[in-house]
Steps between C-alpha positions, in 0.01 A plus 500: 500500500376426174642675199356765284688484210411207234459464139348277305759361328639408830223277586502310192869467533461370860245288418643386190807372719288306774310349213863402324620371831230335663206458242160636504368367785736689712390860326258643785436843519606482913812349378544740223427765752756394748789459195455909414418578847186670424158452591222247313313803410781683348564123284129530408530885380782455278381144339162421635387131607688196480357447131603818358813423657565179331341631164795809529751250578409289171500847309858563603643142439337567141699832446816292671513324224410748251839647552730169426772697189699284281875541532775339260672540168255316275157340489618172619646629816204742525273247495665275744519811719121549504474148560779534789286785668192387474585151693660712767190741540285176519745305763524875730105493485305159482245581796423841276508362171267217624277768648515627160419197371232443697326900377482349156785770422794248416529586090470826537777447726736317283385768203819744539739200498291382187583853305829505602542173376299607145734764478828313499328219272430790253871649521623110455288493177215286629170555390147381485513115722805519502532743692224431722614147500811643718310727707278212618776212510715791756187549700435164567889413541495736774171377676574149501838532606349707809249278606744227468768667766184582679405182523815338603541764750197383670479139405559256861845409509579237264683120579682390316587852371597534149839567560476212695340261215794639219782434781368083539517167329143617317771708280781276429400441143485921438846554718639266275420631188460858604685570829567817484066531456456241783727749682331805392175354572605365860557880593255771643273702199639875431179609437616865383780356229231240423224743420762723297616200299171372386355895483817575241463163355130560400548867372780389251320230369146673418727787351645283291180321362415199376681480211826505729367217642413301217867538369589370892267265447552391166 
């Protein structure tokens, strides 16, 4: 017996998860239907077609990441917090954020993260390119990072792996020199620690400007 009971937000949390789990192509209203255990009708009622359905779901992964806060002591670790969150929010959702993508939607998608990110580079002192120098250089260190994983995740398996590669003869001359690096290298990618290192990394050195680096430098 079909159930009476159903909200809207239900649906576009049910469908949000098939879409998550299994990508768009699995998001049919029959399947949708049978996941509440409701009728197609009721699905239709509460969202309309397929299309409206989609164009709510892409609404609501907007507003997801509307509500990405800041969290830490200072700017620095604020920033690399934003930076932390939104990279999570875009690994937990790439078939939505690509539907996103796809509805032309995908800067005012990244536009909370962007005034979070303003706000912290105005409470560091930042201002003017500066500061949108940092918002833009975090953005894009996020993004890349992403569609790197992403891209590794799906790539066809790889021979000689790169562990592989770093563990042979092909490194002798860097495991001499360095081996603690050919080591290092020879082992599997923490892609979490690696993302934090080069996130933190980035932040401390845009805070710091270029005159920190010319003394570096210098």
């Amino acid at each position: 017996m079909a159930r009476t009971a159903l909200t809207r937000d239900e649906v576009l949390h049910t469908a949000a998860a098939l879409v998550r789990e299994h990508g768009p192509a699995a998001l049919t209203m029959r399947r949708l239907a049978a996941e509440l255990g409701t009728a197609v009708t009721s699905i239709y009622w509460h969202v309309g077609n397929r299309e409206s359905l989609l164009d709510a779901l892409v609404e609501r992964t907007v507003a997801d990441l509307g509500t990405l806060r800041p969290r830490g002591a200072g700017p620095a670790e604020r920033i690399v917090s934003v930076a932390l969150l939104l990279r999570r929010a875009l690994r937990e959702r790439p078939h939505l954020v690509a539907m996103v993508h796809e509805r032309g939607l995908t800067e005012r998608m990244f536009l909370p993260a962007q005034r979070a990110l303003v706000h912290e580079a105005h409470e560091a002192g930042l201002r003017g390119p500066r500061a949108a120098e940092l918002v833009r250089a975090v953005q894009f260190h996020v993004v890349g990072h992403v569609l790197v994983e992403r891209n590794r995740e799906r790539a066809p398996a790889q021979s000689p792996a790169e562990t592989e590669l770093w563990a042979t003869e092909a490194a002798a001359e860097t495991a001499a020199a360095d081996p603690a690096l050919a080591h290092a290298l020879a082992a599997a990618i923490d892609t979490e620690a690696l993302f934090h290192a080069s996130a933190r990394a980035l932040v401390t050195g845009l805070l710091a400007g270029p005159a920190a680096f010319a003394a570096s430098t210098g």
